[in-house]
DRENSEMAR-21610 format. One record per residue (C-alpha): residue in three letters; y, z, x. Coordinates in steps of 0.02 Angstrom, whole numbers, plus 50000, padded with zeros to 5 digits. Each point is the difference from the previous one (the first is absolute). Last residue first. Example, Ala and Ser with C-alpha at 12.3 -4.5 7.8 and 13.67 -1.06 7.14 Angstrom:
2
SER499475035750684
ALA498285003349931
This chain:
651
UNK500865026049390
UNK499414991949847
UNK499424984050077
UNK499735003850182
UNK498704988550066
UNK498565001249857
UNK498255003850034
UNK500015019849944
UNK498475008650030
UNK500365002350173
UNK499365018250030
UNK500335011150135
UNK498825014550025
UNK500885016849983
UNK501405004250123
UNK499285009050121
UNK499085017350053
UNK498925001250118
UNK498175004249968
UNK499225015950052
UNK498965001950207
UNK501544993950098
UNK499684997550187
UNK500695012750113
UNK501354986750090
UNK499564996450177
UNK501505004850091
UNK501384985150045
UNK500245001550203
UNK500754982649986
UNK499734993049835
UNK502044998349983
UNK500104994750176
UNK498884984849992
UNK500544995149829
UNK501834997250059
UNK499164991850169
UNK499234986749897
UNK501654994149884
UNK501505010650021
UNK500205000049813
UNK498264993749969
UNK499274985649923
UNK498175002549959
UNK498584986650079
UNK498335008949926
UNK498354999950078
UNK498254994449995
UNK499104988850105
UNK499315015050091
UNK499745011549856
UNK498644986649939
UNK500035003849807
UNK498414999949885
UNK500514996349825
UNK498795001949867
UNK499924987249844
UNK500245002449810
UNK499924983449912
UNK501204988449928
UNK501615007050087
UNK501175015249937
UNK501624995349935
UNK501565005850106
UNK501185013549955
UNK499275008349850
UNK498785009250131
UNK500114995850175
UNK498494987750014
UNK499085003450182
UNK500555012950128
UNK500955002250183
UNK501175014250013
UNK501215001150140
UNK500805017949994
UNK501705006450081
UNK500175020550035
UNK501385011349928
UNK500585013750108
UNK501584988950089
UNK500464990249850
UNK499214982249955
UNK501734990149971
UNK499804986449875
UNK500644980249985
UNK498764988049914
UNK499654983350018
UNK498014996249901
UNK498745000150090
UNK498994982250081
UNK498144998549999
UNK499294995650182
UNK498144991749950
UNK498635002250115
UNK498244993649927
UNK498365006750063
UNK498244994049914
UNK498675010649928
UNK500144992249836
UNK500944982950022
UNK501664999349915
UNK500464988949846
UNK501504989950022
UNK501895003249969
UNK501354987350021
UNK501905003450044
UNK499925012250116
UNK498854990950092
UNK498735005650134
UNK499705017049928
UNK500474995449824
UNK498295007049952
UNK500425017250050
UNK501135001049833
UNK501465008650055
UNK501155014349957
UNK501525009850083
UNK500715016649985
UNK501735009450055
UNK500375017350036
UNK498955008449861
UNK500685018050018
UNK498875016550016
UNK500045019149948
UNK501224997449859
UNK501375005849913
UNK500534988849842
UNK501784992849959
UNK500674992549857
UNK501824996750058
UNK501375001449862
UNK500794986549873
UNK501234997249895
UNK500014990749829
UNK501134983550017
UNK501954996649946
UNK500684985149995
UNK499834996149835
UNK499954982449907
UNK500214997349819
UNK501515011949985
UNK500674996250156
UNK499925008850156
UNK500764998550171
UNK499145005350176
UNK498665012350049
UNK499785012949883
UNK498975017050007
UNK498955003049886
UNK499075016249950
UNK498315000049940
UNK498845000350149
UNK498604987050079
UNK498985007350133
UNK499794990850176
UNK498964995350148
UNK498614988149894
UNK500655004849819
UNK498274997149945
UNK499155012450120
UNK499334993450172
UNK501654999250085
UNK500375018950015
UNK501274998850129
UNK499605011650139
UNK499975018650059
UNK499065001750155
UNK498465010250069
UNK499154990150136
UNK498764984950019
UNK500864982850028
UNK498934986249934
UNK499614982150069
UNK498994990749878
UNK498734983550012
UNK498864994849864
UNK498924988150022
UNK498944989549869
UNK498164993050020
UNK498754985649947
UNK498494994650061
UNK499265015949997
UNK499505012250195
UNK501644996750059
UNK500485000950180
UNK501835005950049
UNK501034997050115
UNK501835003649952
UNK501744997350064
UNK501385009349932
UNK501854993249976
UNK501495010749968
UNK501864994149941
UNK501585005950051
UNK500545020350019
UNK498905013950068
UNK500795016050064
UNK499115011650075
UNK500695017550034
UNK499645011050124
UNK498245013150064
UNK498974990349853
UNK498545007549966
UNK498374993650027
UNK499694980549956
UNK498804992249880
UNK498784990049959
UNK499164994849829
UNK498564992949950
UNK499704999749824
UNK498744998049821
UNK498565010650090
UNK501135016150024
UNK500055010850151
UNK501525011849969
UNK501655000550103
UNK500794984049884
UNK499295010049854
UNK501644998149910
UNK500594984650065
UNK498354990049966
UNK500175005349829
UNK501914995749979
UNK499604983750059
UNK498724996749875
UNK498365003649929
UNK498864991949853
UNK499784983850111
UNK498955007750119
UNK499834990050138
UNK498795009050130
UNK500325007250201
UNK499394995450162
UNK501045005850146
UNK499524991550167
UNK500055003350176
UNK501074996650156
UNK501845007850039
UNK501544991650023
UNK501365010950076
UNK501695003549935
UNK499455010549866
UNK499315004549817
UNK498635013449972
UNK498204996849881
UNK499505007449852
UNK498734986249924
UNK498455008450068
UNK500525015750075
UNK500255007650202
UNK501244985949995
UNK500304980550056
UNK501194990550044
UNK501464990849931
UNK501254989450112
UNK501664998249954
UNK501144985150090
UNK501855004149998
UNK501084986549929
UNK501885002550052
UNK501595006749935
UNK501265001750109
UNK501544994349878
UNK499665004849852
UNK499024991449861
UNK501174999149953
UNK501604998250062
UNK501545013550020
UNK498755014049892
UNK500695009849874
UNK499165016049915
UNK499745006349817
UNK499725014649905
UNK499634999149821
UNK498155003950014
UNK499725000050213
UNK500014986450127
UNK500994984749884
UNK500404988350102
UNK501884989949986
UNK499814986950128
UNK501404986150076
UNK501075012150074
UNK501814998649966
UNK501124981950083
UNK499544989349840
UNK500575013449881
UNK501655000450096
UNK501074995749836
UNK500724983550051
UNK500014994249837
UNK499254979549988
UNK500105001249797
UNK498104994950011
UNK498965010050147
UNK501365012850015
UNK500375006349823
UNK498194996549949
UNK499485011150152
UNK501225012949945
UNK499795003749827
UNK497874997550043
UNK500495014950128
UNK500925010249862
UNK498884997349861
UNK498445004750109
UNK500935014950068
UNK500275008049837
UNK498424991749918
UNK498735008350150
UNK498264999949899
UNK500394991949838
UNK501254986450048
UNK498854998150151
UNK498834992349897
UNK498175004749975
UNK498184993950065
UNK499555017450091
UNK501075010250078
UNK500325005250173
UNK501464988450048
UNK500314987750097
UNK501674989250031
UNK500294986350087
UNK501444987450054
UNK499834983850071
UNK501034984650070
UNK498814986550023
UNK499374993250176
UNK498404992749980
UNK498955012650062
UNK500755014149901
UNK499684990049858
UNK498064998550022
UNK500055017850062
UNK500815006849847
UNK498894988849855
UNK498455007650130
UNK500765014949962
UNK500405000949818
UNK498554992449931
UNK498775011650094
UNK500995014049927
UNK498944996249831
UNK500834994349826
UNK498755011349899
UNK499595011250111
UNK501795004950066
UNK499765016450105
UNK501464993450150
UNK500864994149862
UNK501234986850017
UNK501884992250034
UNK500554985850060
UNK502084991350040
UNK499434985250050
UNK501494987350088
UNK499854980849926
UNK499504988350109
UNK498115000049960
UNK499224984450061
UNK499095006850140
UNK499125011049866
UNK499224985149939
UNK497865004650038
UNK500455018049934
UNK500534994649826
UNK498204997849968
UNK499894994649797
UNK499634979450038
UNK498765004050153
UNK499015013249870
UNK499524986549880
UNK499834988850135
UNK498265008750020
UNK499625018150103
UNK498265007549949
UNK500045016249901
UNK498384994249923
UNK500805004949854
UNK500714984050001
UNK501824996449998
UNK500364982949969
UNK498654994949844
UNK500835013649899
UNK502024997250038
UNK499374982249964
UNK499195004749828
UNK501695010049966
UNK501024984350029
UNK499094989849891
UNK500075013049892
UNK501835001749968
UNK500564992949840
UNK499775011149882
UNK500095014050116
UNK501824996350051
UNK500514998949813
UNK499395018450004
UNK501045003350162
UNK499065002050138
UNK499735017250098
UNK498385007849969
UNK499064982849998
UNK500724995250153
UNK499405017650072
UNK498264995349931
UNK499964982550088
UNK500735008850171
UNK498285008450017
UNK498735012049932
UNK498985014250058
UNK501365009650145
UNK500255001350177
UNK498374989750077
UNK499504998450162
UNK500244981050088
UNK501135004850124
UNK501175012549890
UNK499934991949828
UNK500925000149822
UNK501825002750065
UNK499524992150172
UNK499684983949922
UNK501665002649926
UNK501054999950168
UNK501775009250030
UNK499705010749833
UNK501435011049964
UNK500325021250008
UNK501914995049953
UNK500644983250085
UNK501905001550035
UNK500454980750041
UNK501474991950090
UNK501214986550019
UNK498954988449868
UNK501394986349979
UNK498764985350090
UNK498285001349986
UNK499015005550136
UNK498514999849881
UNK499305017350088
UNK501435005449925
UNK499334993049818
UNK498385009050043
UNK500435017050061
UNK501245000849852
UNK498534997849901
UNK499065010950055
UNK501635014649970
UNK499664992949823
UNK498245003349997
UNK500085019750090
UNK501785004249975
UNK501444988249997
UNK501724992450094
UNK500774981750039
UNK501795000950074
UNK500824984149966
UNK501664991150084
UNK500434987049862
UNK501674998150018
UNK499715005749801
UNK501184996249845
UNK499624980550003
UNK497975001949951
UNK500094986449910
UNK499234997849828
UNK499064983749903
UNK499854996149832
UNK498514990049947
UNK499155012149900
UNK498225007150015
UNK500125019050092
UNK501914999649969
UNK501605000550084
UNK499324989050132
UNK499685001050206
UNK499754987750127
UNK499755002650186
UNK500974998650175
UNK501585006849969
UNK499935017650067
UNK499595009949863
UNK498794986049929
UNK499015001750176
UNK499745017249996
UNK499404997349810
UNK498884984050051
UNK499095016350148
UNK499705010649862
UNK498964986849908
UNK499264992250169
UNK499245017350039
UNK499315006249850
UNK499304979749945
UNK499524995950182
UNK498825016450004
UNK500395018150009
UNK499045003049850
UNK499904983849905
UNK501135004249842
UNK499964985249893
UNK501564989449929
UNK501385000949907
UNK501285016550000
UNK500325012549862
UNK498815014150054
UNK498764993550125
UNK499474984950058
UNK500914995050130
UNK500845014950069
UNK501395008749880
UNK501645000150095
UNK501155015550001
UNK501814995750100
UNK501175014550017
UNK501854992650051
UNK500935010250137
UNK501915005650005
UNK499635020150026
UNK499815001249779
UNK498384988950001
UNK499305009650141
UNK499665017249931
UNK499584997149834
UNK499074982550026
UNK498885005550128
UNK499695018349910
UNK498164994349932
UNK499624986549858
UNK501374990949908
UNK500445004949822
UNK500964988749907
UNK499644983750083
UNK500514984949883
UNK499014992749868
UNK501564996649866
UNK499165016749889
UNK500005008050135
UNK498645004750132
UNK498865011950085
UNK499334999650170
UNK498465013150050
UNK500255017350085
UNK498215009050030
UNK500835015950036
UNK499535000550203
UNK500504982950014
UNK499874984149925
UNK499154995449830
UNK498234993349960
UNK499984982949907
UNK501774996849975
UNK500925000250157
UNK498495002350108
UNK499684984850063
UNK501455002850109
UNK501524991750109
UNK501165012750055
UNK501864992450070
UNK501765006850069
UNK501154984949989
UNK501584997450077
UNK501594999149929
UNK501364985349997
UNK501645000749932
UNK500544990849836
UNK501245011949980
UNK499115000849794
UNK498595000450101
UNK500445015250098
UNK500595009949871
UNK498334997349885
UNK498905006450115
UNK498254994350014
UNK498535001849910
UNK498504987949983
UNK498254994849935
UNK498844987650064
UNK498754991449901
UNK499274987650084
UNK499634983749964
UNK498434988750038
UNK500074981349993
UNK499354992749859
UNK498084990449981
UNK499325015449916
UNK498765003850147
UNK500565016350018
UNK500525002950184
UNK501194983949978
UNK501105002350146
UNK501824994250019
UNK500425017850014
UNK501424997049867
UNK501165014249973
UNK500325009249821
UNK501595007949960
UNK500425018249923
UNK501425007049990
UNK500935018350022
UNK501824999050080
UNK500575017350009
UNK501025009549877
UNK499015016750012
UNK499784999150203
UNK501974999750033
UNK500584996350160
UNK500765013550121
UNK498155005150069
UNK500564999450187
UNK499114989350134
UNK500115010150158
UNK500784995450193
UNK501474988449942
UNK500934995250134
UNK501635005350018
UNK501554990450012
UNK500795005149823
UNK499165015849936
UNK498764994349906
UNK499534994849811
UNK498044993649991
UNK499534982649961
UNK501124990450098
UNK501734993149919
UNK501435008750111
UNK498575000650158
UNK499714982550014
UNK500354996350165
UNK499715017650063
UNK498154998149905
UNK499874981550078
UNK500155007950167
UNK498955014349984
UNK498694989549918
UNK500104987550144
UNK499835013950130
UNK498565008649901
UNK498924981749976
UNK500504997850195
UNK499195018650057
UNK498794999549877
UNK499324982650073
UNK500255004050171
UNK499055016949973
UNK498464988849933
UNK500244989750162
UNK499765013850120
């Protein structure tokens, strides 16, 4: 395949440079070996620290000047007194100043001569002193740089991207944010490695999705591929404001001064109308990911409801499709790093990529399976591809039962209707719990007990008829696996995990700057159900995902609403659900009026990608019993709540 070509000559040329060079390379060797790990034999204290500021050549704030940004740097000092070249490990953020990074809420701090004391997270620690510069650049906007923050717009994008660019050549940079001055990036070769959580991994999306030149490879962290989707899934609302308040939240206050012009068109572009405008065109990252050349290294989730799993897989399959080298891993938390869920392994496999993707070490990370799932708290599984291979879509059909609104789940499509209510007080955790009771807010469907395992993995779409009885409605879709388990307790504020007191350190320290971060453990809950994966829509956007209109009373509509990617094995014992239901709760916003839902069961159905596809789900049902249906709630995770509206900052 052509991405193996290009590993294949990057690590031949590496390997041959490396035994070229190997007396002055970055790492001491045996003579005639090839390096296979970047060592920490440089020191971290006496590192280069500066700061320089690159011109986007934009003018986001009207002032008349072109934008700088701020971007913020440490290197080691051995290699540029050699004057040998390092490459560039990279997080650009809005969050430097405003908010704070990570799971401590880390923000910059400075000297008295304005350069980096403290840089957020262990980047700097750990890869500063293996022969790598750490490179911290303050989107437009924020912090120290020019500009507005546009929320994934031209001005994020563009000012990340001029940095790329400046490493390798390309752009202008200055000593200061108004002198004359100007600074070359001469200590790099300019190979960079761009890495974040949530808004910063976004950005990384973006700038790849750039193809610019230099960017070898990105690690995006629970990120947004496409921001429409961020505030909307097919017309149905996510949260009550837009990108204009998360501007707001971020800027700088010299930003906000000068800003509203931009704000007013973050405003007039994204209607609450949930309508798609070139607003949305500008921030969808999905539309360019045939220009990605840089390998993706992602990670995210599975319970993520604030940076949804949507994101990651249809970011995935648009890559996949393309060509581009990918890696994957999934966990069962929430929005959180993998630094606090996994750190030993995290640190090690990030160690590794780096080492491979931009010192060219042929380490055999490229030749190990590409997915790291998570199946149980803390214990993880590897899959070769993923999804993997033999997966197929398998085409659920719900019928009805001897109750209204409790019906079974098959093979075989069945005619009748389920009729149930919105009820915008109730939620996914609701419909779970009484998923064997006849409630007026639901309709759900399931099957008996599974006689093998099931194992989903890739994205789910369900296809709905429904007639409305307002001129307005929302749709909630949810596919649930009903057993005992032990899981990640994502709904609590640590979403998967519990902050402790000890440390543990993960790289060099200085007195301004530690690298060493509270531990953490799995929060975990037992529970009588899982949320597999959910999906919204506004019925409206029935013909046009892009466009809502008002429905006809008494009229039918089919709309197919797309799930988000998931991977999860339903054991033998447990039995899969399909629950069909209005607003879900503090994930979508309920519509204008209240309507009732009358489904036709034989334009209904769910497409599910199954390990084995079709036949898999054939012989797991096979000769399933009739489970005794369940007259007291099951148990969950309490309802989920998206209060907060900010990507990541903080965490």
């Amino acid at each position: 395949m052509p991405i193996r070509t290009r590993f294949t000559i990057w690590r031949t040329l590496a390997t041959a440079a490396t035994a070229a060079l190997l007396a002055t390379f970055l790492t001491p060797v045996v003579a005639q070996a090839a390096p296979r790990e970047s060592r920490p034999v440089y020191s971290y204290e006496n590192a280069v620290r500066e700061a320089v500021w690159v011109d986007t050549g934009l003018d986001g704030d009207g002032d008349g000047s072109s934008d700088r940004v701020a971007v913020d740097i440490v290197r080691p000092r051995e290699l540029a007194q050699q004057g040998r070249k390092v490459p560039v490990v990279m997080d650009a953020s809005p969050y430097y100043s405003c908010c704070g990074r990570g799971n401590e809420g880390q923000r910059k701090t400075y000297d008295a001569n304005g350069d980096v004391v403290q840089m957020p997270l262990f980047y700097d620690n750990y890869f500063v002193p293996r022969g790598y510069a750490f490179v911290g650049v303050d989107l437009a906007g924020t912090s120290r740089s020019d500009g507005c923050d546009d929320v994934g717009g031209r001005s994020d994008v563009l000012s990340a991207k001029a940095v790329v660019d400046w490493l390798n050549g390309r752009a202008t940079a200055y000593t200061s944010r108004t002198g004359s001055a100007k600074t070359k990036a001469t200590w790099t070769n300019g190979r960079t490695g761009m890495i974040g959580k949530s808004w910063d991994g976004t950005i990384a999306n973006g700038v790849a999705a750039t193809g610019v030149k230099g960017l070898k490879t990105i690690v995006p962290i629970s990120a947004i591929s496409s921001w429409y989707d961020y505030y909307f899934q097919q017309g149905a609302p996510l949260y009550d404001s837009g990108p204009d308040w998360l501007a707001t939240y971020v800027n700088s206050p010299d930003a906000q001064a000068k800003c509203d012009a931009v704000q007013q068109k973050l405003i007039d572009g994204a209607p609450r109308t949930g309508d798609w405008t070139g607003l949305w065109t500008e921030r969808d990252y999905l539309k360019d990911a045939s220009k990605v050349k840089a390998s993706v290294f992602a990670i995210h989730g599975q319970q993520d409801l604030n940076v949804r799993m949507r994101h990651l897989g249809q970011w995935w399959d648009a890559l996949g499709r393309h060509g581009v080298e990918r890696k994957i891993w999934l966990s069962q938390t929430g929005h959180v790093d993998p630094f606090d869920f996994r750190r030993a392994e995290w640190v090690d496999t990030l160690h590794r990529w780096f080492d491979h993707e931009l010192l060219g070490y042929d380490n055999g990370i490229d030749r190990e399976p590409m997915a790291d799932i998570e199946r149980h708290p803390d214990q993880w599984v590897t899959s070769k591809t993923w999804p993997p291979r033999g997966t197929s879509t398998a085409t659920l059909r719900p019928a009805q039962g001897t109750q209204p609104g409790v019906g079974t789940l098959g093979l075989t499509r069945d005619r009748g209707t389920e009729t149930f209510t919105d009820d915008p007080a109730l939620s996914e955790t609701d419909w779970s719990a009484r998923i064997d009771t006849s409630t007026p807010e639901k309709a759900g469907f399931t099957t008996g007990a599974l006689t093998r395992d099931l194992r989903l993995a890739g994205s789910s779409k369900v296809t709905v008829t429904a007639t409305p009885t307002t001129s307005t409605a929302h749709l909630s879709a949810v596919l649930v696996d009903l057993g005992p388990a032990t899981i990640r307790d994502y709904a609590t504020a640590g979403e998967g995990i519990t902050t402790l007191t000890d440390r543990t350190c993960w790289g060099a320290s200085t007195a301004g700057d530690s690298a060493c971060f509270k531990e953490t453990r799995a929060k975990t809950a037992d529970v009588d159900y899982t949320v597999v994966s959910r999906g919204w829509a506004d019925l409206g956007t029935y013909a046009d995902p892009g466009k809502g209109v008002p429905l006809t009373p008494g009229k039918a509509y089919t709309i197919t609403v797309d799930l988000a990617a998931t991977d999860h094995v339903v054991p033998a014992g447990h039995r899969l659900a399909l629950i069909v239901a209005g607003t879900d709760k503090d994930l979508i916003d309920p519509p204008s009026t209240t309507p009732t839902l009358t489904i036709d069961l034989s334009r209904t159905s769910a497409r599910v990608p199954f390990v084995g596809g079709a036949s898999a789900f054939a012989h797991a049902t096979k000769g399933a019993a009739t489970a005794v249906p369940e007259t007291a709630p099951l148990d969950g995770v309490t309802a989920p709540r998206t209060l907060q509206r900010v990507p990541g900052a903080g965490r």
